[in-house]
N, C-alpha and C positions, 0 to 999 in steps of 0.2 A: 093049893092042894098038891100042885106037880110040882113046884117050886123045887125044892129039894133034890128032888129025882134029878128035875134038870139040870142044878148045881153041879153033880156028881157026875153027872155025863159029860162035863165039861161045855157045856152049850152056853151061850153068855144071851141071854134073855133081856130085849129092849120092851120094856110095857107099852104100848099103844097110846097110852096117851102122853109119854115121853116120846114118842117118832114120830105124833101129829101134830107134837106143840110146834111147829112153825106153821101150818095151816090156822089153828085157830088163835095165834098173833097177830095172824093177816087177819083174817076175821074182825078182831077187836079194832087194826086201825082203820079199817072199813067203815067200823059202825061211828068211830069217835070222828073221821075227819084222815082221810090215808096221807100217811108220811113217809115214801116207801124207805128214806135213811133209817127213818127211827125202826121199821117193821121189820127190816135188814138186820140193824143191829141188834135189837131183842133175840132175834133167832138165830143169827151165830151167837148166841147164850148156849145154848141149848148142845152144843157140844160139850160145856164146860161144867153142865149141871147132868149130862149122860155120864161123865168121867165119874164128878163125884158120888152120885148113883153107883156105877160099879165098884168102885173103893169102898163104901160105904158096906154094898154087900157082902164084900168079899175081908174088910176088916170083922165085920160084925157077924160072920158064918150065916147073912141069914138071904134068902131068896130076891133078885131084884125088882121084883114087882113089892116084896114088903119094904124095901127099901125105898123105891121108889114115892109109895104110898106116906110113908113117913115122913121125906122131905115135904110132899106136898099137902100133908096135915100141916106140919111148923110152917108154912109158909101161908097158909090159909090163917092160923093162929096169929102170926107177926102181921097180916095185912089188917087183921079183925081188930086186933089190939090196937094198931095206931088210925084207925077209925074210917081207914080209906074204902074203898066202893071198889067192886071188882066194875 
């Protein structure tokens, strides 16, 4: 709804559940067996998927929480499709 607004103000808008994803990475190696390599390296991901989140917004003129939203439909879609289990 503000999305927009905020674009236009120049304010660079991190969606919440993009700056919690390294809490609930931990979370998940928790529940499967904690690796903290592996839990470590998943989550410096996560700077490189905020990057292409803002590019994405800022190619596509459209708000980063729609942006955000969007990668993380395709991403739910490419996990669903090759038959794996969150």
């Amino acid at each position: 709804m503000h999305g927009k607004a905020v674009m236009k103000k120049g304010i660079l808008y991190a969606p919440d559940f993009l700056v919690n994803a390294g809490g609930i990475i931990n979370c998940a190696w928790e529940r499967k067996g904690y690796n903290r390599k592996a839990a470590m390296g998943q989550t410096e991901g996560i700077y490189d998927t905020a990057l292409r989140i803002f590019k994405a917004s800022a190619d596509l003129d459209i708000p980063t929480y729609l942006a955000a939203n969007q990668a993380a439909e395709h991403r739910i879609t490419i996990i669903r499709e090759a038959g794996l289990r969150f």
